[in-house]
C-alpha positions as CSV (number, residue, x, y, z in Angstrom):
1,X,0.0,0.0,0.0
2,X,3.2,2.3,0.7
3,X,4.3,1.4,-2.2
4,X,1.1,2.6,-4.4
5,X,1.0,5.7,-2.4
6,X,4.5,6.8,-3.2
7,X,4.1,5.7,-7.3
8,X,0.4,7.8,-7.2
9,X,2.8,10.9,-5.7
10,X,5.6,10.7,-8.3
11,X,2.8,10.9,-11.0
12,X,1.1,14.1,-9.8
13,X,4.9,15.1,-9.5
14,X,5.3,14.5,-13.3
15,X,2.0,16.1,-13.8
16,X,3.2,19.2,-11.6
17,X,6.4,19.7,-13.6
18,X,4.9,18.7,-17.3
19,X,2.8,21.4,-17.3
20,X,3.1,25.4,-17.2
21,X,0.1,26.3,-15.2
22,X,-0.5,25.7,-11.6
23,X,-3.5,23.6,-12.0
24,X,-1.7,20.0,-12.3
25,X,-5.3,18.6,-13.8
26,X,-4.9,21.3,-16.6
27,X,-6.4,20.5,-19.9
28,X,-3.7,20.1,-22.4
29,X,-3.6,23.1,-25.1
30,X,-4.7,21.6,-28.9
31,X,-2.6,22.6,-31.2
32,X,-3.1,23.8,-34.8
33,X,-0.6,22.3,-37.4
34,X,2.1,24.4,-38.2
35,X,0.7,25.0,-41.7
36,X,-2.6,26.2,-40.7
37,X,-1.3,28.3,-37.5
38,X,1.2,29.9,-40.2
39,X,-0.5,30.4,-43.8
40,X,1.8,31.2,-46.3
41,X,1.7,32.7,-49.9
42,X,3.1,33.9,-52.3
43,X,1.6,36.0,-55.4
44,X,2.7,38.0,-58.7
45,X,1.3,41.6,-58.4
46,X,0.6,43.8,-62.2
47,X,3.8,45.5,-60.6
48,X,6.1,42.9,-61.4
49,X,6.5,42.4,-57.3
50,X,6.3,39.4,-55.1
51,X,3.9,39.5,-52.6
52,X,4.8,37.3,-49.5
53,X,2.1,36.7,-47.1
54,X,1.6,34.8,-43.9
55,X,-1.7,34.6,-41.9
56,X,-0.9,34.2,-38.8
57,X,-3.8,32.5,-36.4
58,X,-4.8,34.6,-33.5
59,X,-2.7,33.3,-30.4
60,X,0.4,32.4,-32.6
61,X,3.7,34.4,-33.4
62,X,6.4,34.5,-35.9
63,X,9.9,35.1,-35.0
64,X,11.3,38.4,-36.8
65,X,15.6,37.0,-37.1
66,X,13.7,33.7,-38.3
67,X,12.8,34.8,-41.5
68,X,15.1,33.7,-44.6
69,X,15.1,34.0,-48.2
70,X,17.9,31.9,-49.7
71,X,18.7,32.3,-53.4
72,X,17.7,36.4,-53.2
73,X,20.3,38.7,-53.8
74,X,20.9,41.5,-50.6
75,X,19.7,43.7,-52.8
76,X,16.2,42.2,-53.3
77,X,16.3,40.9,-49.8
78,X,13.0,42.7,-48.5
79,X,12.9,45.1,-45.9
80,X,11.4,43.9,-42.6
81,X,8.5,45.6,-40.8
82,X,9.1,46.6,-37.2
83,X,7.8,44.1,-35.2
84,X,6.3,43.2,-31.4
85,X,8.5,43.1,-28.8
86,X,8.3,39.9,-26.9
87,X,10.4,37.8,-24.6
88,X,10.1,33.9,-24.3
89,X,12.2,31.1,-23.1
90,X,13.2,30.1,-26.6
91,X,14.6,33.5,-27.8
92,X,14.7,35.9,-25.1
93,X,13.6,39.4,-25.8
94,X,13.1,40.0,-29.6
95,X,10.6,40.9,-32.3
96,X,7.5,39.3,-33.4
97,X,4.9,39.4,-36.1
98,X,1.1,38.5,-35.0
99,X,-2.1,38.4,-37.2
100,X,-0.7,39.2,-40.8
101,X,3.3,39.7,-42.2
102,X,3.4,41.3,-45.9
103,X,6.5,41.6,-47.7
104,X,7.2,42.6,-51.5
105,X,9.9,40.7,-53.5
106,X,10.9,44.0,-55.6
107,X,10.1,43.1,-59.8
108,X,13.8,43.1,-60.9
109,X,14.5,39.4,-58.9
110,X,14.2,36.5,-60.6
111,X,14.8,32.6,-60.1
112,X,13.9,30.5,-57.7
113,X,14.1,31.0,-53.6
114,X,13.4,29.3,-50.0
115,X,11.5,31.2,-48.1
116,X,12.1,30.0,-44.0
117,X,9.9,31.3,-41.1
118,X,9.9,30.1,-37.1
119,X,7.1,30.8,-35.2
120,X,5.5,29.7,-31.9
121,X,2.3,29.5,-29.7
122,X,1.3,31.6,-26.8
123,X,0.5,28.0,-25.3
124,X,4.1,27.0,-24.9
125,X,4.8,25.6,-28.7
126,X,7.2,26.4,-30.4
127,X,7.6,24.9,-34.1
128,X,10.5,23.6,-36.3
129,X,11.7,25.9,-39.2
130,X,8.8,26.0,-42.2
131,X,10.1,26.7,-45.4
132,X,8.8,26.7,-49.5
133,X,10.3,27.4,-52.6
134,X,9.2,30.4,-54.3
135,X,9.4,31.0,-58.0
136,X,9.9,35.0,-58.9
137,X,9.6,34.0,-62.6
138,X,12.5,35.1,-65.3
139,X,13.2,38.4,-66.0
140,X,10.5,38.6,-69.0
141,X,7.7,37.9,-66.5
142,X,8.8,40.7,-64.4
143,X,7.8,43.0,-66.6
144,X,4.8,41.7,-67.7
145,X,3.8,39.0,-65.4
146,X,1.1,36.6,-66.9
147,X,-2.2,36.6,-64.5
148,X,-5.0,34.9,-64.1
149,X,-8.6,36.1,-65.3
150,X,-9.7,36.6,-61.3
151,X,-6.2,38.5,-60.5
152,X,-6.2,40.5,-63.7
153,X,-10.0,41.5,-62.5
154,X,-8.4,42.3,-58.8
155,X,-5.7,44.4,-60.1
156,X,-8.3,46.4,-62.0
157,X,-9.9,46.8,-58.8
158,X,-6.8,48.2,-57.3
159,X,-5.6,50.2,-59.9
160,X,-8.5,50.9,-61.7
161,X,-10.7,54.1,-61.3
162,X,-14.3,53.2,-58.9
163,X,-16.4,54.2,-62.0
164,X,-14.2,52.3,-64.5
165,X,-14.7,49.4,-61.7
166,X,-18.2,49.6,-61.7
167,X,-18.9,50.3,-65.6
168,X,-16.5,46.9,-66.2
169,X,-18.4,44.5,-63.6
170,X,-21.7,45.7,-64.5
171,X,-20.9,44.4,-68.3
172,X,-19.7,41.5,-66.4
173,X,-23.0,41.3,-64.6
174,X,-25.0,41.3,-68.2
175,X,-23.2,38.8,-69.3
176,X,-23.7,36.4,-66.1
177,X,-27.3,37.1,-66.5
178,X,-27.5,34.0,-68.8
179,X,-25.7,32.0,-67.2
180,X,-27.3,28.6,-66.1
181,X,-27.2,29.9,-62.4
182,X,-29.2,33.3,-63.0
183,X,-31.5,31.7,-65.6
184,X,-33.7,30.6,-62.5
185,X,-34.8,33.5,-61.6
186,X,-36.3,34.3,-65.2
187,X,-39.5,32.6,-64.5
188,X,-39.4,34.1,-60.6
189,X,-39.6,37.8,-61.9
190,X,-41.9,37.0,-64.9
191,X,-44.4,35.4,-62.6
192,X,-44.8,39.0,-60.8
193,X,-44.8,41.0,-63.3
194,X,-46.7,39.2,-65.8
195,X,-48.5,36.9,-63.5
196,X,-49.8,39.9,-61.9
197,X,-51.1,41.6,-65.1
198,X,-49.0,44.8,-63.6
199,X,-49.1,47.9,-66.2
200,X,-45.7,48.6,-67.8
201,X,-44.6,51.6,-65.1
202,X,-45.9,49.1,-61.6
203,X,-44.4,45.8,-63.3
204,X,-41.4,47.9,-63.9
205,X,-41.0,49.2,-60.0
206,X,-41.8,45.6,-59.4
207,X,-39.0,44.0,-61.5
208,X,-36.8,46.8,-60.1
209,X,-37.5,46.2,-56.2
210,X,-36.6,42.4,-57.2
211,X,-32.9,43.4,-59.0
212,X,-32.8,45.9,-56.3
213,X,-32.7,43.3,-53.2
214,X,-31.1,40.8,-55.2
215,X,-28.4,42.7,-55.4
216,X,-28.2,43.8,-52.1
217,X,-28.0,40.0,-51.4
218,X,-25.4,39.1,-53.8
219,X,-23.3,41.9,-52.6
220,X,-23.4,41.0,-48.5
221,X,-23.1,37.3,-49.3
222,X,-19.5,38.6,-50.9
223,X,-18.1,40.7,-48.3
224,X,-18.7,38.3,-45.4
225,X,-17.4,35.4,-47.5
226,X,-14.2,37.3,-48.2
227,X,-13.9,38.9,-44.9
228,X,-14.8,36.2,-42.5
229,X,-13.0,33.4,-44.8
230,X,-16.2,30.8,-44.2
231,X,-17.7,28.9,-46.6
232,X,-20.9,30.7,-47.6
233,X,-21.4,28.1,-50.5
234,X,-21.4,24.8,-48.5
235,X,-23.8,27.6,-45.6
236,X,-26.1,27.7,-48.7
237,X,-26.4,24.4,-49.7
238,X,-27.8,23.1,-46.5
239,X,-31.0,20.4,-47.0
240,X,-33.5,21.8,-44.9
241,X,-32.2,25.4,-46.4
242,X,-32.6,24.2,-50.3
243,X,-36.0,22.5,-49.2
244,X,-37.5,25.1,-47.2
245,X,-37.1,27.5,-50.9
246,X,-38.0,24.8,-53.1
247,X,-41.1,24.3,-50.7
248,X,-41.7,28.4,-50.8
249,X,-41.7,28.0,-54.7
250,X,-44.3,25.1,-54.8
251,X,-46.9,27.0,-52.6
252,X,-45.9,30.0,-54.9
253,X,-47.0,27.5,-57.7
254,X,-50.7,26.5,-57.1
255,X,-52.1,29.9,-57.0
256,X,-50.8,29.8,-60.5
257,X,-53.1,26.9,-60.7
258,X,-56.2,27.9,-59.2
259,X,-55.8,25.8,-56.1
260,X,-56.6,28.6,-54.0
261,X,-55.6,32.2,-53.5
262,X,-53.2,33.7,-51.8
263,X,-54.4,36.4,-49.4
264,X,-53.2,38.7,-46.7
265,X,-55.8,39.2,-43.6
266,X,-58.7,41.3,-44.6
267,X,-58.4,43.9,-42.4
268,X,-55.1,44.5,-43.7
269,X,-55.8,43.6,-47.6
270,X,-58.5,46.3,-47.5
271,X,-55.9,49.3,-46.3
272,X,-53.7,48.2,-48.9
273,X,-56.3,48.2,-51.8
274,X,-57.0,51.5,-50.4
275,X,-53.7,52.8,-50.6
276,X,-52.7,50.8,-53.9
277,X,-55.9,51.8,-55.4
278,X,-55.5,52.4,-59.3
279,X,-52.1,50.5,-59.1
280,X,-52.4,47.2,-60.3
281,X,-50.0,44.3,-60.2
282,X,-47.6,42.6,-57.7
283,X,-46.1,44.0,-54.5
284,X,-42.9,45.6,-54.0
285,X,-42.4,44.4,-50.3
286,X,-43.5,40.2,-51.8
287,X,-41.3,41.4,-55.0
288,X,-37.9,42.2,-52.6
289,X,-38.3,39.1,-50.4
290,X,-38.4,36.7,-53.2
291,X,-35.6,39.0,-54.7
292,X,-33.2,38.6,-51.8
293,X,-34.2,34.9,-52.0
294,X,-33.0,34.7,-55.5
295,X,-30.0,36.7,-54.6
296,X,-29.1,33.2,-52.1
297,X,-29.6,31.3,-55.5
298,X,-27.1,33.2,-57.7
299,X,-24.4,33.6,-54.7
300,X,-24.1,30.1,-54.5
301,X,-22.3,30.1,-58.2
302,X,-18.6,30.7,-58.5
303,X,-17.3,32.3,-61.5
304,X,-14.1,34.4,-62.6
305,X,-15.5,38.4,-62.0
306,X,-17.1,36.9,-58.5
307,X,-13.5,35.0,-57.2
308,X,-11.8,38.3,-58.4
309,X,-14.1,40.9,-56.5
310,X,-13.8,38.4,-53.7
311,X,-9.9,38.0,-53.7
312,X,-10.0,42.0,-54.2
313,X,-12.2,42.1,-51.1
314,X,-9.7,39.6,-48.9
315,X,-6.6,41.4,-50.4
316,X,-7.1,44.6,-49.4
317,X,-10.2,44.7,-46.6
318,X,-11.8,47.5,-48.4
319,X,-15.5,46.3,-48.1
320,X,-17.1,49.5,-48.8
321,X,-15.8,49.2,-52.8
322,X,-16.1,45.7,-52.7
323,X,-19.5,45.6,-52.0
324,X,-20.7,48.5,-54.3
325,X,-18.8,46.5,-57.4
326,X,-20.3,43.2,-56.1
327,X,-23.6,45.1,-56.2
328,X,-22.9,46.9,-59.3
329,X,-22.8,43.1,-60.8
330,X,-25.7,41.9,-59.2
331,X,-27.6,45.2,-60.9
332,X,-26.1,44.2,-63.9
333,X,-27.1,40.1,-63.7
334,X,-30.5,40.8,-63.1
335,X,-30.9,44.0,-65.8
336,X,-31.8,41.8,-69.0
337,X,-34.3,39.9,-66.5
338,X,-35.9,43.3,-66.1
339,X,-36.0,44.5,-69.6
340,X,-37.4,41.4,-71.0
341,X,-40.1,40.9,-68.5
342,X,-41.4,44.5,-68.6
343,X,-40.3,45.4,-72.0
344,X,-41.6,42.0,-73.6
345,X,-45.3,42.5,-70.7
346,X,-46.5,44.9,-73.8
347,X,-46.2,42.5,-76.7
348,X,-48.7,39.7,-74.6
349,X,-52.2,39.7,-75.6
350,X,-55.2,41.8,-73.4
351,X,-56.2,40.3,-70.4
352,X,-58.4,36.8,-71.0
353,X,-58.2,33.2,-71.6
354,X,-55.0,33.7,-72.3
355,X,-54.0,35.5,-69.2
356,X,-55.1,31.8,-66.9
357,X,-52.8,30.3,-69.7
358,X,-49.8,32.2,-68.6
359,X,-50.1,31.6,-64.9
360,X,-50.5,28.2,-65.3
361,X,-47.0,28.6,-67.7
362,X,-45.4,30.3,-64.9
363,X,-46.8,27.7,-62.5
364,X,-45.0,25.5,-64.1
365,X,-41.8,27.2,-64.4
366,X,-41.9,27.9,-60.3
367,X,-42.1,23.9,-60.2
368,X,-39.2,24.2,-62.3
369,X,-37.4,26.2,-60.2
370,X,-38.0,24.4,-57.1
371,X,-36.1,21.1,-58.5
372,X,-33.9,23.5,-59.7
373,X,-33.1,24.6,-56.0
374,X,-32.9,20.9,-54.7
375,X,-30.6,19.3,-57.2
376,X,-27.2,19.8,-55.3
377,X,-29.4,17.1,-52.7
378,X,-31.1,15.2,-54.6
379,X,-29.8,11.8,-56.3
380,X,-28.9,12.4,-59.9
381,X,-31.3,10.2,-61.2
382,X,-34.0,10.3,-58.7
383,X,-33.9,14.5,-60.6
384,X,-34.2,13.4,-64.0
385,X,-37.0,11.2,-63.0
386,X,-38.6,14.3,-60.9
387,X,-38.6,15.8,-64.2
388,X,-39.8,13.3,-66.4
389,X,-43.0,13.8,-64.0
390,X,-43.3,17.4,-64.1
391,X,-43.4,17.3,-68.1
392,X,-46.0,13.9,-68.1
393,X,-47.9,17.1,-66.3
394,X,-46.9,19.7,-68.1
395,X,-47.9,17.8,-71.0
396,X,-51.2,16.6,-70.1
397,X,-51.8,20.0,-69.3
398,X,-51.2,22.2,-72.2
399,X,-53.3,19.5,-74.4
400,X,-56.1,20.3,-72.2
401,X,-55.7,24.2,-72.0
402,X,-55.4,24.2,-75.5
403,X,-58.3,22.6,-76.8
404,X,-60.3,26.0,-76.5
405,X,-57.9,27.7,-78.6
406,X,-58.7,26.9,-82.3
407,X,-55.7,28.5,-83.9
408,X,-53.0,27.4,-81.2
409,X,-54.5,24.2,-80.8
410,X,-52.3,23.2,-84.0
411,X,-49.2,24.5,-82.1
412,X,-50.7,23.3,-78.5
413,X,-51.1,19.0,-79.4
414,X,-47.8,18.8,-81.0
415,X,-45.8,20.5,-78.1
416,X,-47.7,18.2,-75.6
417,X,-47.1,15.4,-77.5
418,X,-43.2,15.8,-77.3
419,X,-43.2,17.0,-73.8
420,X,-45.2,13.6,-72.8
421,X,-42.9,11.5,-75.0
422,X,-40.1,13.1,-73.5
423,X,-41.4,13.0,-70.0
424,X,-42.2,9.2,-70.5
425,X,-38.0,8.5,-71.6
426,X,-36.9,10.7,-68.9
427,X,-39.2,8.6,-66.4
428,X,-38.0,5.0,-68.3
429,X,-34.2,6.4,-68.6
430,X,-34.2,7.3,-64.0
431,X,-35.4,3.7,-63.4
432,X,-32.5,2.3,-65.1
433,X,-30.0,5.0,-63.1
434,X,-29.6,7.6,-65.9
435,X,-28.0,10.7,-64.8
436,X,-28.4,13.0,-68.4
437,X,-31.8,14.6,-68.8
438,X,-30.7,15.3,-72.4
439,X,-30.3,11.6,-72.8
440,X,-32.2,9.3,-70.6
441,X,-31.8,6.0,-72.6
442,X,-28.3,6.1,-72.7
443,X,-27.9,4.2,-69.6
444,X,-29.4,0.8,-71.4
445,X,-28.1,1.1,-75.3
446,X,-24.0,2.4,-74.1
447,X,-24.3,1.8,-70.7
448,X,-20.9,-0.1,-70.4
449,X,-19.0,2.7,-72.3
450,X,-20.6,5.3,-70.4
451,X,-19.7,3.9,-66.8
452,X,-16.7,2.8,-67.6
453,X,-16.0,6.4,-68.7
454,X,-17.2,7.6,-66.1
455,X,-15.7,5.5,-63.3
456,X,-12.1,5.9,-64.9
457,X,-12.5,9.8,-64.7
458,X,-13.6,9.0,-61.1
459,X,-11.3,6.6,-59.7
460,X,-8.1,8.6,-61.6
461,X,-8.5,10.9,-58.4
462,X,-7.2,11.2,-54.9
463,X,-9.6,12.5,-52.2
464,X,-7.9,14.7,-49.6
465,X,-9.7,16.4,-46.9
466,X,-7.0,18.4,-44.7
467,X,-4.2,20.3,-45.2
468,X,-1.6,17.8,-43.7
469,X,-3.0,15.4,-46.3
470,X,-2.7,17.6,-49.2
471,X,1.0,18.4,-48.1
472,X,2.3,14.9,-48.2
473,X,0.5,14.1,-51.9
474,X,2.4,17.4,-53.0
475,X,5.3,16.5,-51.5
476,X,5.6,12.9,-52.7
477,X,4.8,14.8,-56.9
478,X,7.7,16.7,-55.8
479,X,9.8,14.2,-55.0
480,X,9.5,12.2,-58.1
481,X,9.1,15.4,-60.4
482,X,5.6,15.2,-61.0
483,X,2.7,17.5,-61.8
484,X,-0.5,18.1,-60.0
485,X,-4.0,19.2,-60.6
486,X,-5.9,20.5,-57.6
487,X,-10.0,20.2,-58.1
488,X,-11.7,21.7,-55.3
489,X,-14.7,19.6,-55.2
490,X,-18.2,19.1,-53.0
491,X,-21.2,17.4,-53.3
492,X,-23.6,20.3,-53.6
493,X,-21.8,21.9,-56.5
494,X,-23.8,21.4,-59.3
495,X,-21.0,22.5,-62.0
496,X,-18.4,20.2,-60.1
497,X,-20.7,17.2,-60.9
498,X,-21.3,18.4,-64.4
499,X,-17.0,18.5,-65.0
500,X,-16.8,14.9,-63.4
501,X,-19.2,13.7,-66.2
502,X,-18.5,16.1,-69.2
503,X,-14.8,16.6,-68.6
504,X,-13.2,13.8,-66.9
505,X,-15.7,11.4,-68.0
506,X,-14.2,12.0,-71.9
507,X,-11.4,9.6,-72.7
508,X,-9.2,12.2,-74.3
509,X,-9.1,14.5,-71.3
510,X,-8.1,11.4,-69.0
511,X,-5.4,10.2,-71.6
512,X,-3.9,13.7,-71.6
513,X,-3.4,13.6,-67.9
514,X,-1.4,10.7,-67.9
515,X,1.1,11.4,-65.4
516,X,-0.6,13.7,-63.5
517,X,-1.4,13.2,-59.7
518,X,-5.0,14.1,-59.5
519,X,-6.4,15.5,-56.1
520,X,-9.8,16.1,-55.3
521,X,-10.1,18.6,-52.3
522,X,-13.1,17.7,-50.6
523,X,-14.8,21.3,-49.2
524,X,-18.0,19.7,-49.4
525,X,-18.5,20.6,-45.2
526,X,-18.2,23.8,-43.6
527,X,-15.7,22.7,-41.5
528,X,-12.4,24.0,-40.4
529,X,-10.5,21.5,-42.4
530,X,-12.2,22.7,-45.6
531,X,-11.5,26.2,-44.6
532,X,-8.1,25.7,-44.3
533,X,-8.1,24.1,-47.6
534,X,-10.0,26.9,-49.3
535,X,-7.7,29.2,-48.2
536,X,-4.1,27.6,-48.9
537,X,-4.7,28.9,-52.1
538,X,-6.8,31.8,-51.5
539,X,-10.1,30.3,-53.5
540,X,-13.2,31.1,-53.4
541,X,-15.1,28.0,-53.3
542,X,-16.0,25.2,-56.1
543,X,-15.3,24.7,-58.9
544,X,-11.7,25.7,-58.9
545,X,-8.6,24.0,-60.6
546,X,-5.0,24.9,-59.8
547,X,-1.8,23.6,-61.6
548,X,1.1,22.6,-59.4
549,X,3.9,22.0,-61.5
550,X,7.3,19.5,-61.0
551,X,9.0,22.1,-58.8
552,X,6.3,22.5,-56.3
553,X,5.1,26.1,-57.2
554,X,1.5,27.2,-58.7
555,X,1.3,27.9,-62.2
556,X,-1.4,31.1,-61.1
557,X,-2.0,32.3,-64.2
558,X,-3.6,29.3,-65.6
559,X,-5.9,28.5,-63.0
560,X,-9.4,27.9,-63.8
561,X,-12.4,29.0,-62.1
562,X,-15.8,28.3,-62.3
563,X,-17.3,25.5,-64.7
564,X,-15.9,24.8,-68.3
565,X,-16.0,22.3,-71.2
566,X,-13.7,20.0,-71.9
567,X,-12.0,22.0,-75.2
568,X,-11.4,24.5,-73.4
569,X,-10.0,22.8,-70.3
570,X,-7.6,20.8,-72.8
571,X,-6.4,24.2,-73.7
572,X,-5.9,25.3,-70.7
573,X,-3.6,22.1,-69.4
574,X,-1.6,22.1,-72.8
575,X,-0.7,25.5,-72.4
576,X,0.2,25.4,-68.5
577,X,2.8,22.4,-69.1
578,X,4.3,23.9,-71.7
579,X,5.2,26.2,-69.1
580,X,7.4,23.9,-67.7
């Protein structure tokens, strides 16, 4: 019994010397990897420059005297920033660097250089030496360094006038505006305005209150995605979130059908056709709400002008012009939505029958819209079946609502009949797993070809989802002098899914990537680990593709963003590793 007493007092004598604080029963501090307390890049600026950054996790430090560039001339060695003074039992008194370190690499250096850095935790950790080789390009691309399409649009930001800023991502905006991710909201804003039977000037300050809100939207959605850092897509794409709006749309819907009406309490509904009297059409409180709801729809979609506001926004923390070009683009997206729903109101025939057949149209195209909104969580198959049903309906529909119409009833019974045939393959193609709405049968007349496609495209890939992952696959490349494509990836990216099948699931892109190490960098949570990943190479979100060549460093300028076919995606890889 001695004997246990005197072993139990030895260990709390351990615990008493192990640890800093003068609890004994102290919790143990976590951690963060040295790569995510310490985040570290480096980018060409228009200048010709290299800008060095770190970001530096609250509660960590870097050493000032630890910082190294091998390989740089004295003369190009960067000037350091006054730093924090500190004393600790590693170093003593000395200088440190907390929250964020910029340097500049002036545009005259060239080659290639290891940066080193040393930091520590307020904890009681200090790290080993970190280090990366940085390539400051030859002497012809410090002139004229090559960019990117999202860092040419941020150094127009920078450099740029604010009206020239504005003018260029508002042409930007019109031609996002028919884009597969703003085409939903076409039948949203032509079911007020024409739905309503609103007179040019009220469908107009209908239409308008919609852009207006969108926009509003679109722009707050940006600024707290590049300020904060978080994942606003994967926020976005939550089930209940997706459902809830898909649900909205579908109540939205049967009005259009005559299933009832939707009213606001009479006491209140009589004050407003008071007020409102002589004014006929939709409201411009309803118009704003389901504006700012369509605003969630298009912030979702990552493209090249949105990734280079956003990088604008996270480079230099000016939110204020951030936000007005972010909502000068939203204006701009939702402009040609405006014009043809007010502009093309006046060429529709006078109120009548044919005002009950366009409500049930734009019944239909809400429906539309709400599968539109669940796809990122719905099977693949189980949607093209979804749809198959919707047109049976659609179908049956118009061949009944156009038998009182003489003259469009030749028009009417033809379009039915294709939409039920259609409707019926798209039905027969889901059972059997089809994935393509465009074609359902596919999956039983080439259905080995097609998987096998398909699956080789798949299988070619590495999942990673953390940072400590990703650093040993791009360290084992560079080891045996290899290239690597990066594809930020997640489930409820609809344009990721699309690549997989269209891209990666064509022979000739997989036979051209021969050699290649292929990761897939899962961000499909909003969790810290696909945080971190988002931001070891400063991207927006999904999808994004970046080019790591043989030497371990980014080939920026030929990063791709946002969704694109597989031409031009061969293009893009032949020309990066020619690079080389």
């Amino acid at each position: 019994m001695s004997r246990l007493i005197v072993f139990f007092f030895l260990l709390l004598t351990g615990f008493s010397q192990a640890y800093a604080s003068d609890n004994p029963f102290e919790q143990k501090a976590d951690f963060l990897p040295a790569e995510q307390a310490f985040v570290f890049s480096a980018e060409p600026l228009p200048s010709g420059e290299t800008r060095l950054q770190w970001k530096i996790t609250d509660k960590y430090y870097l050493y000032k005297k630890r910082l190294k560039f091998e390989g740089l001339d004295a003369a190009h060695t960067p000037p350091l920033p006054e730093g924090l003074a500190h004393s600790d039992e590693f170093f003593g008194a000395t200088e440190v660097y907390r929250d964020r370190l910029e340097l500049l690499i002036p545009a005259n250096a060239s080659g290639q250089i290891k940066v080193s850095w040393q930091g520590c935790a307020d904890a009681g950790l200090c790290y080993s030496p970190q280090s990366q080789q940085v390539d400051l390009g030859g002497a012809q691309s410090a002139t004229a360094p090559e960019q990117a399409q999202d860092q040419s649009l941020a150094a127009t930001l920078q450099q740029g006038s604010l009206v020239w800023s504005l003018l260029l991502f508002f042409g930007l905006g019109l031609l996002l505006a028919f884009t597969p991710c703003s085409l939903p909201m076409l039948p949203i804003l032509a079911g007020l305005v024409v739905g309503s039977g609103a007179s040019p000037g009220r469908g107009f300050a209908v239409a308008g209150s919609f852009v207006v809100s969108m926009a509003v939207v679109y722009a707050g959605l940006g600024v707290l995605a590049a300020l904060l850092g978080a994942n606003l897509q994967a926020l976005l794409q939550q089930p209940w979130l997706l459902g809830s709006f898909a649900a909205l749309f579908v109540v939205l819907a049967l009005p259009m059908f005559g299933f009832f009406e939707l009213q606001l309490p009479t006491a209140l509904r009589d004050r407003l056709e008071t007020a409102g009297r002589g004014r006929k059409g939709g409201s411009l409180i309803g118009a704003g709400i389901l504006g700012a709801l369509s605003g969630l729809l298009v912030g979702p979609c990552m493209t090249a002008p949105l990734a280079g506001a956003l990088l604008y926004i996270a480079q230099s923390g000016n939110a204020v012009e951030g936000g007005l070009v972010l909502f000068t683009m939203g204006v701009g997206i939702g402009m040609p939505l405006l014009l043809l729903v007010t502009v093309g109101s006046r060429f529709l025939p006078k109120p009548g029958a044919w005002m009950n057949l366009m409500k049930g149209l734009f019944g239909f195209l809400f429906l539309g819209t709400a599968l539109l909104l669940v796809r990122p969580v719905l099977d693949e198959s189980l949607w093209v079946g979804l749809w198959g049903v919707l047109l049976l309906i659609f179908a049956s529909s118009l061949w009944q609502q156009g038998q009182p119409f003489l003259r469009a009833k030749t028009l009417f019974s033809p379009l039915s009949l294709v939409a039920g045939i259609w409707g019926a393959l798209m039905l027969l193609g889901a059972a059997g797993g089809s994935t393509d709405t465009w074609q359902p049968l596919a999956v039983y007349t080439a259905k080995n070809v097609a998987g096998s496609s398909a699956n080789t495209g798949h299988d070619a890939f590495i999942t990673v989802k953390d940072i400590p992952t990703l650093e040993r696959e791009l360290a084992s490349a560079k080891a045996q002098g290899q290239w690597v494509m990066l594809d930020y990836y997640a489930d409820w990216c609809v344009s990721c899914k699309v690549m997989e099948k269209k891209v990666f699931g064509q022979a000739q892109v997989m036979n051209a990537l021969q050699g290649v190490r292929l990761l897939r960098l899962d961000v499909t949570a909003d969790t810290v680990a696909s945080r971190d990943l988002l931001s070891r190479y400063q991207v927006p979100g999904p999808p994004s593709f970046i080019w790591i060549g043989p030497n371990g460093v980014e080939r920026r300028a030929q990063r791709i963003t946002g969704e694109v076919n597989a031409e031009t995606f061969l293009n893009n890889w032949n020309a990066t590793r020619e690079l080389l």
